[in-house]
NUKOLGU-714058 format. One record per atom (N, C-alpha, C): x, y negated, z negated; residue in one letter. Coordinates in steps of 0.2 Angstrom, whole numbers, plus 5000, padded with zeros to 4 digits. Layout:
BEGIN
XYZa...
***
This chain:
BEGIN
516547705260x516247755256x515947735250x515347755248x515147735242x515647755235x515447715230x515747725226x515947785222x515247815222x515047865219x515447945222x515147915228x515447985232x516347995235x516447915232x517347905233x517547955228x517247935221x517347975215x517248045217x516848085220x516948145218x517248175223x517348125230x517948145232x518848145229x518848095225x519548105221x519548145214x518948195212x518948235207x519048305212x518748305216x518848375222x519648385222x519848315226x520648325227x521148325222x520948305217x521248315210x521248395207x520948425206x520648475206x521048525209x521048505216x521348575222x522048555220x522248495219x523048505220x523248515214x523048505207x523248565201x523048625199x522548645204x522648715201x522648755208x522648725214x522748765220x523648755222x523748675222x524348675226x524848665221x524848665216x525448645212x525748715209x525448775210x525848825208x525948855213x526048825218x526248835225x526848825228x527048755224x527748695223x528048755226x528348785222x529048845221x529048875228x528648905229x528548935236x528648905242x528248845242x528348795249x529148785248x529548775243x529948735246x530448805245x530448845243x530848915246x530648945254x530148925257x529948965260x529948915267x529948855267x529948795271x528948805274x528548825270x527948815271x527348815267x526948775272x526148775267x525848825270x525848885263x525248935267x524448915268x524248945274x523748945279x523248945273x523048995267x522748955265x522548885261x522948875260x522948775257x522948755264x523148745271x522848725273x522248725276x521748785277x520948775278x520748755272x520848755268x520648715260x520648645262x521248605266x521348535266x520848535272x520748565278x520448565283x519348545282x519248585276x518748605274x518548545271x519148495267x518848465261x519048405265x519148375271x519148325274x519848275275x520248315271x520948285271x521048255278x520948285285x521348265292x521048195293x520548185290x520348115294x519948075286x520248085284x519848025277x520147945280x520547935285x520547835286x520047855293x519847895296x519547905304x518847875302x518547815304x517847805302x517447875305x516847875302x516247935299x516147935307x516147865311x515647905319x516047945320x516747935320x517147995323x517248075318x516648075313x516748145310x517248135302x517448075301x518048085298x517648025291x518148005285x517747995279x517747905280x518047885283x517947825284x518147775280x518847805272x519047755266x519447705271x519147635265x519547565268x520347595264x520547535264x521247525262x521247545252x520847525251x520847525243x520747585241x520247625245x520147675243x520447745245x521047735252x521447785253x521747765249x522247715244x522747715241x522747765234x521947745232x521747795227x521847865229x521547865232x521747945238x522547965236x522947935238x523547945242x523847955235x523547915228x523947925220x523947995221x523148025220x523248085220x523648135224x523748115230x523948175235x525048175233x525048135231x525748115229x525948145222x525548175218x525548225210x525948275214x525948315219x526148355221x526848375227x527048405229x527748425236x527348375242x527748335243x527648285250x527448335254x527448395256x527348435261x526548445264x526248425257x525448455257x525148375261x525348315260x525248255263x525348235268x525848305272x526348285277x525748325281x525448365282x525148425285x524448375289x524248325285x523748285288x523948215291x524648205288x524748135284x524948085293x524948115297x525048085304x524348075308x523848115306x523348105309x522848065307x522948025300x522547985298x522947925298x523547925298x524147855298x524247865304x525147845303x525147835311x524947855317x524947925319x524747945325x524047915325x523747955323x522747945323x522747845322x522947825320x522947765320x523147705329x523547755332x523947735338x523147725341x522447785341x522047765345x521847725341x521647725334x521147665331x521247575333x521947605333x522047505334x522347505342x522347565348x522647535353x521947575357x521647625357x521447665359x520847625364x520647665371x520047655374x519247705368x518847675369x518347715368x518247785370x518247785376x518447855379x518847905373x519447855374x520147885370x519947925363x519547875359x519347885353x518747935353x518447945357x517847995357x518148065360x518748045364x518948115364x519348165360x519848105356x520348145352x520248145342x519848075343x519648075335x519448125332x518748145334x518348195329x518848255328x519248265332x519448335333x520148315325x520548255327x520948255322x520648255317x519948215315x519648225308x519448285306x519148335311x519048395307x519948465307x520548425309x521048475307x521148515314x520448505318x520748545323x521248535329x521448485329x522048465334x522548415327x523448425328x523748405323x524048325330x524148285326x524448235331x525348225328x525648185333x526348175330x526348095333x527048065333x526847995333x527647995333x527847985340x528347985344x528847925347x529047895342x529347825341x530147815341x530247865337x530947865332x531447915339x532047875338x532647875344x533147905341x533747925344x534347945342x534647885339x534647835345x534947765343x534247685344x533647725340x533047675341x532647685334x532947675329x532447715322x532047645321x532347635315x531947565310x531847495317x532347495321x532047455326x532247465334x531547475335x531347505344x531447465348x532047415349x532147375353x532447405357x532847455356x533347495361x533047565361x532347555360x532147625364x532147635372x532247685371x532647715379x532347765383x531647785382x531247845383x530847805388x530947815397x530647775399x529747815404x529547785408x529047815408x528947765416x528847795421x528947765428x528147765431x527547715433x527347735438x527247795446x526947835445x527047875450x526347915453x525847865460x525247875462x524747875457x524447915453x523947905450x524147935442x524947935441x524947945434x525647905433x526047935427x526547895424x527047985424x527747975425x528248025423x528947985418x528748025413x529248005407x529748055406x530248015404x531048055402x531348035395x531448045390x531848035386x531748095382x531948055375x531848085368x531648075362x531548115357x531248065351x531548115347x531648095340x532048115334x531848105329x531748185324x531348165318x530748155318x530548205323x529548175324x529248225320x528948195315x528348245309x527948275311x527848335313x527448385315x527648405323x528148385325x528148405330x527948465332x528448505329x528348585330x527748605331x527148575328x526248605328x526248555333x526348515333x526048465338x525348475344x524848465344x524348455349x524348435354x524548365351x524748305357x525248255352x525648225356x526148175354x526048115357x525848065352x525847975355x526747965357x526747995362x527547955365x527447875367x528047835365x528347765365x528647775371x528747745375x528947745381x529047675384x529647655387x529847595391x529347595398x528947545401x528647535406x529047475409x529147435406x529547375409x530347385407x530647415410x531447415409x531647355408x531747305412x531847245411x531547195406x531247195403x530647155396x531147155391x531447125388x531747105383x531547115374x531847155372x531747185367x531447235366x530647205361x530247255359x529647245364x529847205370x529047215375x529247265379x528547265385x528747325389x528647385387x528547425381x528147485379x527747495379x527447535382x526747605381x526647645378x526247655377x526047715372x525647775377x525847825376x525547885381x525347955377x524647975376x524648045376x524948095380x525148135377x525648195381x525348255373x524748275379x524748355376x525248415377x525248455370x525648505370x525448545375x525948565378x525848615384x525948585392x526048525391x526248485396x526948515399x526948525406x527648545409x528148475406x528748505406x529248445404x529248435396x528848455392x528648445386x529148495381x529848485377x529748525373x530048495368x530048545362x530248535354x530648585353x531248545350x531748585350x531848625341x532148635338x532248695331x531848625325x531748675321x531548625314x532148615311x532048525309x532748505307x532748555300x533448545297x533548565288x533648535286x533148485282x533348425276x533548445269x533648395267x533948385259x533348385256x532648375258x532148405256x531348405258x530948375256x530148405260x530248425260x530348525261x530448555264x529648595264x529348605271x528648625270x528248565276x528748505274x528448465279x528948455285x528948475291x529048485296x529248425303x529948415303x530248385309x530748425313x530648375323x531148425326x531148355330x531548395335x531648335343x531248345346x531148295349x530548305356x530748305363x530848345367x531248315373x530648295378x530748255383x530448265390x530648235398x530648275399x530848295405x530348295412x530448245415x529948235421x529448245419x528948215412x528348255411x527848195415x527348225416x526948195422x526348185418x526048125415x525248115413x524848075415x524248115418x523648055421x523747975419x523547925423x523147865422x522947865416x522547915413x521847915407x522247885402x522947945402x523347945396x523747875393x523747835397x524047765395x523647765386x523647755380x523347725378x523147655376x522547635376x522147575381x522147585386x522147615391x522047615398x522647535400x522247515407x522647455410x522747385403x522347395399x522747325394x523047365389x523347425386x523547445384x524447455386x524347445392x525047435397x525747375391x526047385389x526747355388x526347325383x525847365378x525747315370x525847395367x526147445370x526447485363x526647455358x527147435358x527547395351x527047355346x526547325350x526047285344x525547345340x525347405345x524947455341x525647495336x526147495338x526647535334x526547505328x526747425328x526847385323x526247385318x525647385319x525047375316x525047465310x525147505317x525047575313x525447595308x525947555307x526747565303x526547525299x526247445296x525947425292x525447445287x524947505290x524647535287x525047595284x525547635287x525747695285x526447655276x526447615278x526747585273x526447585269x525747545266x525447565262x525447615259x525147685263x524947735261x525547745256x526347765261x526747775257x526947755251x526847685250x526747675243x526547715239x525847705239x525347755236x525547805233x525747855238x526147925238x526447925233x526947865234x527747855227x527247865221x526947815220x526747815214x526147875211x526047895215x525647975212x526348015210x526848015212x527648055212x527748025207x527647965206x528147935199x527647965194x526947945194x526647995189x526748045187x526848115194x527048155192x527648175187x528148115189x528648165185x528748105179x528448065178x528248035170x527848105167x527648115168x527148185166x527748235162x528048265169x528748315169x529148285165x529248215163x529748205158x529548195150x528748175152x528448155144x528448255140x528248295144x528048355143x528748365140x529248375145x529948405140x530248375135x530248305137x530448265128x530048285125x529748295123x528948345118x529448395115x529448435119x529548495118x530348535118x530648475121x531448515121x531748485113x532148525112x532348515104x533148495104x533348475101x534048445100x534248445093x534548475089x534748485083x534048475078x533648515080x533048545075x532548505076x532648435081x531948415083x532048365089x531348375092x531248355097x531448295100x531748275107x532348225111x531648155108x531248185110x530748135111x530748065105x531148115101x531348065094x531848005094x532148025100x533047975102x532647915105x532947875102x532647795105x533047785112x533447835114x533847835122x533547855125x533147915124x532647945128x532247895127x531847875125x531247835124x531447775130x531947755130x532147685132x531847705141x532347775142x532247795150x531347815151x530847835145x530447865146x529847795149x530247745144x529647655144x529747625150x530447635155x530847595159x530247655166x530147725165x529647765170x528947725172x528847705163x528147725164x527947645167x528147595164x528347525167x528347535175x528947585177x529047555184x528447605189x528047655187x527647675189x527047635187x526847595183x526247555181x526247495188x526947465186x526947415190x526847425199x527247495200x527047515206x526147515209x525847535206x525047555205x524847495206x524947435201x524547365202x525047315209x525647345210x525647315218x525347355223x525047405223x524947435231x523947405230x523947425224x523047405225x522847335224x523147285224x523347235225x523347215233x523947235236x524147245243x523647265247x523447335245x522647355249x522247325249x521947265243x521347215244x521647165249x522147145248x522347095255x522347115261x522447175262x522447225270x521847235269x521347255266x520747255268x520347185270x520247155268x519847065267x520447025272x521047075276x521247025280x521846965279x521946955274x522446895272x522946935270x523446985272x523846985271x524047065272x524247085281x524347135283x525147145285x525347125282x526047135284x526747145280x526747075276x526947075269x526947105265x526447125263x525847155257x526047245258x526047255263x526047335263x526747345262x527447305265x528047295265x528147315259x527947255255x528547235246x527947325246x527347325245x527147405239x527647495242x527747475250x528547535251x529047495251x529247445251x530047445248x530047455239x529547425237x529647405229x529547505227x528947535228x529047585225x529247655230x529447655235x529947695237x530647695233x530747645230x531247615227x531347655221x530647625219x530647645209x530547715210x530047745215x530047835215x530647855212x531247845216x531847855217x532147855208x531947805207x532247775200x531847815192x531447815196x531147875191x531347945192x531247965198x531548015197x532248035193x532847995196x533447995193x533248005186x533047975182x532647965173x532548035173x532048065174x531848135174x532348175175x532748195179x533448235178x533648215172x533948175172x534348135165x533848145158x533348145158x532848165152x533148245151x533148295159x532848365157x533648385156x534248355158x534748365157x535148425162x535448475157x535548515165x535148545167x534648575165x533948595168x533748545172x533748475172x533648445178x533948445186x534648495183x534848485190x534848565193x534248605191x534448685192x533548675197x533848725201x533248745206x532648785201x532248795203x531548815202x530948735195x531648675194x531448665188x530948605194x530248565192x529948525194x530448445199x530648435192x530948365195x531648355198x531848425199x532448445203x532148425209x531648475211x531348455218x531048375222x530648345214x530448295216x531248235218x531648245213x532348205217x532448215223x532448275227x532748275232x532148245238x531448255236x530948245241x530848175239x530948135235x530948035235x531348005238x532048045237x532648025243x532147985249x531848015253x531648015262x531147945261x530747925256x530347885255x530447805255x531247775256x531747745256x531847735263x531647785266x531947815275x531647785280x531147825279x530447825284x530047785285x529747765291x529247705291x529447635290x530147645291x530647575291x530947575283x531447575285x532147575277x531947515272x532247535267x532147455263x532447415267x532747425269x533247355272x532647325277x532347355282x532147335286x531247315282x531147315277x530547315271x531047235270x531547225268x531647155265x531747115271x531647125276x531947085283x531247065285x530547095281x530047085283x529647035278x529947055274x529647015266x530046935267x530346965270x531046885267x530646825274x530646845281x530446835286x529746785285x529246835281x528646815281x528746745276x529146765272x529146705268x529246645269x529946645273x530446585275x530046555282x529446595285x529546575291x530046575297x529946515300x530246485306x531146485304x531246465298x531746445296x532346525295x532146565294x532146635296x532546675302x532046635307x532346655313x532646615317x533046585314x533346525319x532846475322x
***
């Protein structure tokens, strides 16, 4: 995208989400929802497909310019992120890096203009951060595939269109070979979702189980067709690479935000006739935020030049969600602690945002399994035996 028009797409989106979404916080997380108007808002203004290239209808940002994106979409409730945020990352990316032509002519445009939601159906009871022991298999059977398992914690399921299910082709293949990746539109016999989980927080952004049951999908459905067959795990791994990034990004619009939420009340709260913001203790927690959010910012845009130009797709998106999933975290905790016991009462901003940084640590591979990747690239050979 041009530069120019990059810009007044991140003036647009800045814009809607302080004065449409952000006095909306309260509600979304009372209610467990984004009301239907912010979503044809997001739908209108090109949110579902800003990574989808423009043939497919969608806005076509490289690496550096969705992270710009993603600062801003992160000022606000992870819920408003969550609404698009599989169809431009993971899912929508299952066709981008795995998909047949066909595949992509048929499902893109639709995910880039909002009209179909995708989910991205990977995660197990006992297969999260690593799908070596995924167990959901999927058998040849005359001119299709019928699949059995489960999946856990799938983001959007509940809306779901269509689900990129992971699925075992070769039982016997060792480890992470021998999976598939399969379209399974909603409405498929064998296909269901079972209650919306209750989390400690996102609430607004939406997961459940996914069960299937003798579900039966054409040939077509394979994604990649015949070479697509048992390189799931290589398109997974590609798309969890790139969703790492993003999630960076996310953090660090969140730690702006609640540097904001912290700088404002030190202002303004008073402690024996004048303002906290006076205590060089508070000051200490306020330099140690805006530090760990600065620093956050110059590794993800860093990380995205290298993901973009190619020299460094694996690593590089790794350290920018371990490092600031991390600090999110750390910042947040700082903002309680600044706003004191008003920090820890419902309705207050940065109550919510603690709860909702927690999951950012979680998802799209743990720290733990972010330093098993960082450490690896490093050490090489030497690494693994």
């Amino acid at each position: 995208m041009d530069p120019a028009d990059l810009t007044d797409v991140l003036d647009s989106v800045r814009d809607f989400i302080r004065t449409e979404v952000v006095p909306e916080e309260e509600r979304i997380d009372a209610e467990d929802a984004v009301p239907e108007r912010i979503v044809a808002q997001c739908k209108e203004m090109g949110l579902y497909g800003f990574t989808i290239p423009e043939q497919y209808g969608g806005l076509g940002l490289t690496a550096s310019q969705e992270v710009r994106l993603a600062f801003e979409l992160g000022w606000t409730t992870p819920a408003l992120r969550s609404l698009f945020g599989t169809n431009n990352g993971i899912a929508g990316h299952v066709l981008l890096e795995g998909g047949t032509e066909e595949q992509k002519k048929q499902w893109l445009p639709r995910l880039a203009s909002g009209e179909v939601t995708a989910s991205f159906g990977l995660t197990e009871a006992d297969a999260g951060s690593d799908p070596s022991s995924l167990t959901t298999r999927a058998v040849r059977d005359g001119d299709g595939w019928v699949l059995n398992g489960s999946k856990r914690y799938i983001t959007n399921s509940p809306v779901a269109d269509v689900i990129m299910v992971f699925a075992r082709t070769a039982p016997d293949a060792p480890g992470n070979r021998g999976i598939s990746t399969f379209l399974v539109p909603k409405g498929t016999p064998g296909l269901s979702v079972g209650p919306k989980d209750h989390k400690m927080g996102q609430f607004g952004a939406w997961t459940a189980d996914v069960y299937l049951d003798d579900v039966r999908v054409p040939f077509e459905n394979v994604v990649g067709g015949e070479e697509g067959i048992d390189k799931g795990f290589l398109v997974a791994a590609k798309c969890l690479a790139h969703g790492r990034l993003h999630i960076g990004a996310v953090c660090v619009g969140m730690a702006d935000r609640l540097v904001h939420e912290t700088v404002e009340f030190a202002r303004t709260r008073e402690q024996g006739g004048k303002p906290i913001a006076r205590f060089q203790l508070v000051q200490g927690l306020v330099a140690d935020s805006v530090t760990d959010a600065r620093a956050g910012r110059g590794l993800v845009l860093d990380a995205a030049r290298s993901f973009d130009d190619g020299t460094d797709m694996v690593s590089g998106p790794a350290a920018a969600k371990y490092f600031c999933s991390e600090m999110v975290g750390r910042v947040a905790d700082r903002a309680v602690q600044v706003h004191g016991g008003a920090g820890y009462m419902r309705g207050v901003a940065v109550e919510r945002f603690y709860r909702d940084a927690r999951l950012f640590r979680i998802y799209e591979g743990t720290s733990q399994i972010q330093q098993v990747i960082i450490a690896r690239d490093a050490l090489g050979r030497a690494a693994r035996g």
